[in-house]
C-alpha positions as CSV (number, residue, x, y, z in Angstrom):
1,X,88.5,75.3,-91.0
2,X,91.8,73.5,-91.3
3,X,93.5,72.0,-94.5
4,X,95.1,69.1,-94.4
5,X,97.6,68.7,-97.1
6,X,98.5,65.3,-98.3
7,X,102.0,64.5,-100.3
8,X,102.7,61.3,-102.4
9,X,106.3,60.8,-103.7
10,X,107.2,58.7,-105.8
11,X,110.2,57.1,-107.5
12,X,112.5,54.2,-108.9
13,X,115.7,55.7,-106.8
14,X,114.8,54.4,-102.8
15,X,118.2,56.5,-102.0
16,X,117.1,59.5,-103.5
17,X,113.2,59.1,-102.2
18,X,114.6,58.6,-98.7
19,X,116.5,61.6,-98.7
20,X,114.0,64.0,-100.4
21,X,111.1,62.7,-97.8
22,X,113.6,62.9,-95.3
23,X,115.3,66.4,-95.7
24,X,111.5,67.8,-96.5
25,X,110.3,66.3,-92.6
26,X,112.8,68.1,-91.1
27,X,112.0,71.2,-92.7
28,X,108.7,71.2,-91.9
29,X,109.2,70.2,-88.5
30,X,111.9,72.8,-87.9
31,X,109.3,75.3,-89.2
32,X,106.7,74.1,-86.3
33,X,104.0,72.8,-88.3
34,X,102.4,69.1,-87.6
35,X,103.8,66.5,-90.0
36,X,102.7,62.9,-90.0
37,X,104.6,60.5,-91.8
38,X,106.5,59.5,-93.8
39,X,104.7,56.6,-94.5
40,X,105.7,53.8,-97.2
41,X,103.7,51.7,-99.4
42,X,105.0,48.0,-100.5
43,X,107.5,48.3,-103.4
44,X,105.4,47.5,-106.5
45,X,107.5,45.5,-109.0
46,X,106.3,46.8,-112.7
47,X,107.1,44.6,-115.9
48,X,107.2,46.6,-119.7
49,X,107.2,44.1,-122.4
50,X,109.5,46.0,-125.1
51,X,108.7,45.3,-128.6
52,X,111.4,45.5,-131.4
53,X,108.9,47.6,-134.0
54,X,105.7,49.1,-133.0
55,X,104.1,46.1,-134.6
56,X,103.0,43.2,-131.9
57,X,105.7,40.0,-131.9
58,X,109.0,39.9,-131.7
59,X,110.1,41.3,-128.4
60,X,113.2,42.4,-126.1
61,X,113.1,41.0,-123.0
62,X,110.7,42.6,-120.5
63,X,111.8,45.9,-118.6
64,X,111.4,45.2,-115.2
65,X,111.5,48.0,-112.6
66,X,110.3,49.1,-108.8
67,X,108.5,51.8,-107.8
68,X,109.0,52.8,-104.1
69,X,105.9,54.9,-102.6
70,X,106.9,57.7,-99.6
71,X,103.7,59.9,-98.0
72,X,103.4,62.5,-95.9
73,X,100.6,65.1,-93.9
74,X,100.7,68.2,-92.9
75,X,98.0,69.9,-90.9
76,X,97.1,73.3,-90.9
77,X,100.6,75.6,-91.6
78,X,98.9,76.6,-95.4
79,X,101.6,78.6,-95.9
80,X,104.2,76.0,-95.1
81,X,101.9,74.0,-97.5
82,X,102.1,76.2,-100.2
83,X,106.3,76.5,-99.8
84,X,106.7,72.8,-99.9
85,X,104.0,72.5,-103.0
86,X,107.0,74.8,-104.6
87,X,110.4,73.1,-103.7
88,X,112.3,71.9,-106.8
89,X,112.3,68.3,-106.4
90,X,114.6,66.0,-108.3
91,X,113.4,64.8,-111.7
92,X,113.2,61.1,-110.6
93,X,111.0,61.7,-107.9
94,X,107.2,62.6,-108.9
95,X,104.9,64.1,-106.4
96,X,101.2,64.5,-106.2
97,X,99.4,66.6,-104.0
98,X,96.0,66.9,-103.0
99,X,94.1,69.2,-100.6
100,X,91.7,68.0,-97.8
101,X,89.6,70.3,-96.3
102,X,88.6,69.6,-92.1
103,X,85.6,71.0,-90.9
104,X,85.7,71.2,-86.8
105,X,83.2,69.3,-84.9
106,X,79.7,70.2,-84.3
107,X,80.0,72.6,-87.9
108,X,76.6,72.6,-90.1
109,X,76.3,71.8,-93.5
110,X,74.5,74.6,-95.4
């Protein structure tokens, strides 16, 4: 059976993103395992209406702020999986990851 191992970044920085996705591709590359990606999601535009007590009325204007989306694959290579999963990213970058399990052709379900 083979794992695939999916990676969501995301982040308010593009720069930073960029680099992080970037810098982690070649590593994993370099290291011989199969990566696919990165590949990015539209930009999605967020709007925070601010309030000027914790009661509802008068308000600051609205925060308004981007979220830029980065993802990535990487099949089989567990153990490059796991050394990614416990890089040190930069705080303005969240990451999700989520395992996905690949069962070959032709296997039974028991």
């Amino acid at each position: 059976m083979t794992f695939v191992t999916k990676l969501t970044f995301q982040s308010g920085d593009k720069a930073v993103l960029d680099r992080v996705v970037g810098d982690l591709k070649s590593l994993i590359e370099k290291k011989g395992a199969e990566c696919r990606g990165p590949h990015a999601d539209q930009p999605e535009r967020t709007r925070v209406p601010q309030y000027r007590t914790l009661q509802p009325g008068d308000q600051f204007s609205a925060w308004n702020y981007t979220v830029y989306t980065r993802r990535l694959e990487i099949h089989g290579a567990d153990q490059i999986a796991r050394q990614v999963s416990e890089k040190d990213y930069p705080d303005s970058v969240h990451i999700e990851i989520e395992l996905e399990q690949k069962k070959p052709l032709g296997h039974r379900r028991n």
